[in-house]
C-alpha positions as CSV (number, residue, x, y, z in Angstrom):
1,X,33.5,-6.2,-29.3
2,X,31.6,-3.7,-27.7
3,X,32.0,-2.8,-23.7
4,X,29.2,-2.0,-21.4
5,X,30.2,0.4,-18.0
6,X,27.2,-0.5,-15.3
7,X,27.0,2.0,-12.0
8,X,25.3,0.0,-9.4
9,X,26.9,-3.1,-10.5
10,X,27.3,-6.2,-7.8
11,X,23.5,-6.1,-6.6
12,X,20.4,-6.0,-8.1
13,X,19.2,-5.1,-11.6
14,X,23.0,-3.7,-12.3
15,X,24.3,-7.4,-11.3
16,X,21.4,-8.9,-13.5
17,X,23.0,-6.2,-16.4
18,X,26.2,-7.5,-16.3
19,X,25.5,-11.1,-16.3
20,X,22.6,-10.7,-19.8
21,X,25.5,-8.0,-21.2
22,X,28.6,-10.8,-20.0
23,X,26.8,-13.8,-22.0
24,X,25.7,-11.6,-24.8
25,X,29.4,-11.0,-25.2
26,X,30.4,-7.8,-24.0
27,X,33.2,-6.9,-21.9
28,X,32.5,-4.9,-19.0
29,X,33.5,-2.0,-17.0
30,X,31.6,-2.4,-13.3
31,X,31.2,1.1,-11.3
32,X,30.4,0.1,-7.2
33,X,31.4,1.2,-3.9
34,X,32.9,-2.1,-2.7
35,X,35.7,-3.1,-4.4
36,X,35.8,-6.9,-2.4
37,X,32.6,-7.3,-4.0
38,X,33.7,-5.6,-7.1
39,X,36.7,-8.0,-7.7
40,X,34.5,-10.6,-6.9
41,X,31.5,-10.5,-9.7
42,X,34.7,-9.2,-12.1
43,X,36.2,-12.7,-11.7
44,X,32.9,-14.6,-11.8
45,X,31.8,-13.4,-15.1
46,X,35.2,-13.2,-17.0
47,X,35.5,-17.0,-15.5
48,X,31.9,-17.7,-16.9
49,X,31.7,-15.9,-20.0
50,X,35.1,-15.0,-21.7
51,X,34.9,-12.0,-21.4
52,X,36.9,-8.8,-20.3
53,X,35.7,-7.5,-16.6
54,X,37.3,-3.7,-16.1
55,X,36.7,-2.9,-11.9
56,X,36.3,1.4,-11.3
57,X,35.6,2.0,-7.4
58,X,33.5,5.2,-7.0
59,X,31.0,6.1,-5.0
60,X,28.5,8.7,-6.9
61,X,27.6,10.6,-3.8
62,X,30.9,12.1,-3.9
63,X,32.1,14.6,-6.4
64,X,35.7,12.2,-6.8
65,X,33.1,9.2,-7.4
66,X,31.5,10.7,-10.3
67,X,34.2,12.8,-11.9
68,X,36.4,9.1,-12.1
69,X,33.7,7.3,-14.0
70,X,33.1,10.7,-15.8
71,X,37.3,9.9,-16.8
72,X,36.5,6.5,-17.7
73,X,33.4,7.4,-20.4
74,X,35.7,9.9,-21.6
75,X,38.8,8.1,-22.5
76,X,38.0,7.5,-26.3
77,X,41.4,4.5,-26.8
78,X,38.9,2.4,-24.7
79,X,35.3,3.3,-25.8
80,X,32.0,2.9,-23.9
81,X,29.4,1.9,-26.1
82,X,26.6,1.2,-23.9
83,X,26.4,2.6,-20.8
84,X,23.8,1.4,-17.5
85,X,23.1,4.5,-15.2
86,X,21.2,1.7,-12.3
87,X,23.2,3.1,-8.9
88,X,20.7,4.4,-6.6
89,X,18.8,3.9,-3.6
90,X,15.9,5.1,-1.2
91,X,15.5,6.7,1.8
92,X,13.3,4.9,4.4
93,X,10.3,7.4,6.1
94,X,8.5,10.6,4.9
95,X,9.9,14.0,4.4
96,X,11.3,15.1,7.1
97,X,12.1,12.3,8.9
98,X,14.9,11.7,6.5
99,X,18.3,13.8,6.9
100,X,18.7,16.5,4.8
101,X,22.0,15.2,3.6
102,X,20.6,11.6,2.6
103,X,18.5,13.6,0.5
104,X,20.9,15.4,-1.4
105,X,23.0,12.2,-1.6
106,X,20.1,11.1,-3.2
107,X,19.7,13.9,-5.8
108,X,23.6,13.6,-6.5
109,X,23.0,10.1,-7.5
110,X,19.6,10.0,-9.0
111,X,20.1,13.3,-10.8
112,X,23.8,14.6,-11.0
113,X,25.4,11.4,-11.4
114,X,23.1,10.5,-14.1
115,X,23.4,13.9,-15.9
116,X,27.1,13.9,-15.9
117,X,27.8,10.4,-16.6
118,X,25.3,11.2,-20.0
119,X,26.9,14.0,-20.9
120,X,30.9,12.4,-21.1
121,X,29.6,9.3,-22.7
122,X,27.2,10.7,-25.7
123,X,30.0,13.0,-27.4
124,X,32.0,9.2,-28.0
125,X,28.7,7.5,-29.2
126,X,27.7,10.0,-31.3
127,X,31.1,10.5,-33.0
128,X,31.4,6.9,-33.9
129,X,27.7,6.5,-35.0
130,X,26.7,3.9,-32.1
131,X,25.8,3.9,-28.3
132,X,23.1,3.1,-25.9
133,X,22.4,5.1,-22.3
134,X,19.7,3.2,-19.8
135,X,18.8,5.1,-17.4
136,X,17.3,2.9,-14.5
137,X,14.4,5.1,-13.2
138,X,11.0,3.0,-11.3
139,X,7.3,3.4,-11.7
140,X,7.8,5.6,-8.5
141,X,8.4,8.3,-11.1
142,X,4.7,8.5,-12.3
143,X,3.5,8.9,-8.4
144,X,4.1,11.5,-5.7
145,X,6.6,10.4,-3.6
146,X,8.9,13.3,-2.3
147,X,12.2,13.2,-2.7
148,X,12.7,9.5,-4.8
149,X,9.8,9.6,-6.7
150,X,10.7,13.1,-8.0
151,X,14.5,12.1,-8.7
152,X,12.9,9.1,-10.8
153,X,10.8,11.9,-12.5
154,X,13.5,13.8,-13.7
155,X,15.3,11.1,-15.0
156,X,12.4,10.4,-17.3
157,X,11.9,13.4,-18.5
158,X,15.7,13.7,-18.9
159,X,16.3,10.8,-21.0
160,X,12.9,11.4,-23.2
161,X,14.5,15.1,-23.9
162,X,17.9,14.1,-24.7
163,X,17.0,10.6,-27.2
164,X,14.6,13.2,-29.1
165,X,18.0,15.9,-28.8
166,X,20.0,12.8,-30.4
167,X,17.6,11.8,-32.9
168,X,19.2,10.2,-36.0
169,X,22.9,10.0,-34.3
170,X,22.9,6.1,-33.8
171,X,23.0,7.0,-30.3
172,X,19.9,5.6,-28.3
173,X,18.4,6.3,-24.7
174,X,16.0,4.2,-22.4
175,X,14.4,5.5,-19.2
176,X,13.6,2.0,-17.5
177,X,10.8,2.1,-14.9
178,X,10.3,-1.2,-13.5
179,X,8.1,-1.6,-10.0
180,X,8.9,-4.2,-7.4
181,X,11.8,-6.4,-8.4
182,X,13.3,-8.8,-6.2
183,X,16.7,-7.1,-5.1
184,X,18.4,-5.7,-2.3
185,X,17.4,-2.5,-2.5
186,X,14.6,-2.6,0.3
187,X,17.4,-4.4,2.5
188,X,19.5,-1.6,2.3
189,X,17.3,0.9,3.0
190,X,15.8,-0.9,6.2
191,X,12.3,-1.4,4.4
192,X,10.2,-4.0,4.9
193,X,7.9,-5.4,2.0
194,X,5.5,-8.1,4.2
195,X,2.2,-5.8,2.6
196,X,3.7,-6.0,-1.2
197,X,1.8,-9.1,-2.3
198,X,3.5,-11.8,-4.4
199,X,2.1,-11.1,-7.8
200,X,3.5,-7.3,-7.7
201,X,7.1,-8.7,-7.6
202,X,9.4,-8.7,-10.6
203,X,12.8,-10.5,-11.3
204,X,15.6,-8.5,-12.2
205,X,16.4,-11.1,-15.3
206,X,12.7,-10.3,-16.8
207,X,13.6,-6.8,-16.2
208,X,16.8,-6.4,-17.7
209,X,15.4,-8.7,-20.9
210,X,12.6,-6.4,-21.7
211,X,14.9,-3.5,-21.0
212,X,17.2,-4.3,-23.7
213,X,14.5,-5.6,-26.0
214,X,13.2,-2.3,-25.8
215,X,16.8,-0.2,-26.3
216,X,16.7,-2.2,-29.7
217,X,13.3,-1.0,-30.5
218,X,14.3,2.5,-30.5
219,X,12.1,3.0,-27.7
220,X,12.7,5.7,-25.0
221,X,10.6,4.3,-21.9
222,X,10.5,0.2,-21.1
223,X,7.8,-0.2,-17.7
224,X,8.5,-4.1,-17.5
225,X,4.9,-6.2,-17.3
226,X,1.9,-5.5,-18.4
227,X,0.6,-5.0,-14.8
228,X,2.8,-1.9,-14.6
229,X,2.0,-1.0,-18.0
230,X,-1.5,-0.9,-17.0
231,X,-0.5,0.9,-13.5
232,X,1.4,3.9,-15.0
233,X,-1.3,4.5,-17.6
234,X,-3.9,4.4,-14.9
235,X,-1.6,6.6,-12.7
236,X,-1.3,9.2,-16.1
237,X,-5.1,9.2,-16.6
238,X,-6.1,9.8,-12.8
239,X,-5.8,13.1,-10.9
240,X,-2.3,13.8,-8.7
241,X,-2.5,12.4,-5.5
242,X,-4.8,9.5,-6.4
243,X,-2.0,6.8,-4.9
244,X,-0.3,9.0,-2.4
245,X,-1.7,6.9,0.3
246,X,-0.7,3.3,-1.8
247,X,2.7,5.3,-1.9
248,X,3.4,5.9,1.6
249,X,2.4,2.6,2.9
250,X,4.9,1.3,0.6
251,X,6.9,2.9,2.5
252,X,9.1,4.9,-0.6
253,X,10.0,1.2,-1.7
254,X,9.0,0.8,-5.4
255,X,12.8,1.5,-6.1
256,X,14.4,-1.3,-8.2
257,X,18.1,-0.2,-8.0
């Protein structure tokens, strides 16, 4: 049986992860910052689905956060085949208005979190011939948007680089870009969403599906919906700055996490 370790895991698309990776049969290893809630999905889903639930509290903002999940990828007597970089958040108001340390909590998560966590996972997966990495990113990355959207950029870019780096290894890599998906990430960040229309909004279940459905296709970027399909291609084809004011009024909230 293979086990899946998901950052961001009690909310969200990293709570949608669990339960598609729980039923599919996988035993899990859940990375949060709240253990209460922690405990309390572990139990839910090794109740529902027979499965082993592993709890690791960490926050990734924090150099102890990311060097004890960096531990847990590395200890090869309990491997990590697939492994669901989602932890993340955004920052509510335009460059600076936001504290310069959110902001580089924000690149620690987005950016070193996701680096390091790739790098002690893929020596495993490529020595046994097997492994997956998702790295949850968001259309934000394919539109200027300081701080997040750049972050989301990176992570692209990143994953693109490193699946073509691990080509014919067995080991795979997924930059996942979904746009508005019902969550709480907007909650958290104190954004409100009463001028994103109805039809923009995604579930986290259709995103996580077509996620995985692409990981198996060998793919290297999933945008979920053929109305962000359509929007990143348009976004790729028109000149920089095009959306910057669809952007701001959003309010930096096309984050998924």
């Amino acid at each position: 049986m293979t086990t899946a370790l998901i950052t961001g895991a009690t909310a969200g698309i990293g709570a949608a992860f669990a339960r598609r990776l729980a039923k599919d049969g996988r035993d899990l290893v859940l990375v949060a910052r709240n253990t209460e809630r922690l405990e309390a999905a572990a139990a839910e889903l090794g109740k529902r689905y027979g499965v082993q639930v592993e709890t690791l509290t960490a926050d990734l903002a924090t150099e102890e956060g990311i060097a004890a999940v960096e531990e847990r990828l590395r200890d090869s007597e309990r491997a990590v085949d697939i492994l669901i970089n989602n932890a993340g958040f955004g920052n509510k108001g335009r460059f600076l208005s936001v504290p310069l340390q959110a902001e580089l909590d924000m690149v620690k998560v987005h950016i070193e979190a996701v680096l390091r966590l790739t790098m002690a996972a893929v020596p495993g997966m490529r020595e046994r011939g097997f492994g997956g990495i998702v790295n949850v990113a968001s259309v934000a990355a394919f539109v200027p948007r300081g701080t997040y959207g750049a972050s989301k950029a990176w992570m692209v870019s990143f994953t693109q680089g490193i699946a073509r780096d691990l080509g014919g290894t067995g080991v795979r890599l997924l930059a996942l870009c979904p746009g508005f998906t019902r969550t709480e990430f907007h909650e958290r960040a104190g954004m409100g969403t009463s001028n994103i229309p109805s039809w923009a909004w995604l579930s986290a279940e259709r995103v996580v599906d077509e996620a995985l459905r692409d990981l198996a296709r060998g793919r290297t970027l999933s945008v979920p919906s053929k109305r962000y399909k359509a929007a990143v291609t348009l976004g790729r084809m028109l000149p920089a700055g095009t959306f910057g004011g669809v952007s701001s009024k959003a309010a930096r909230s096309y984050g998924p996490n």
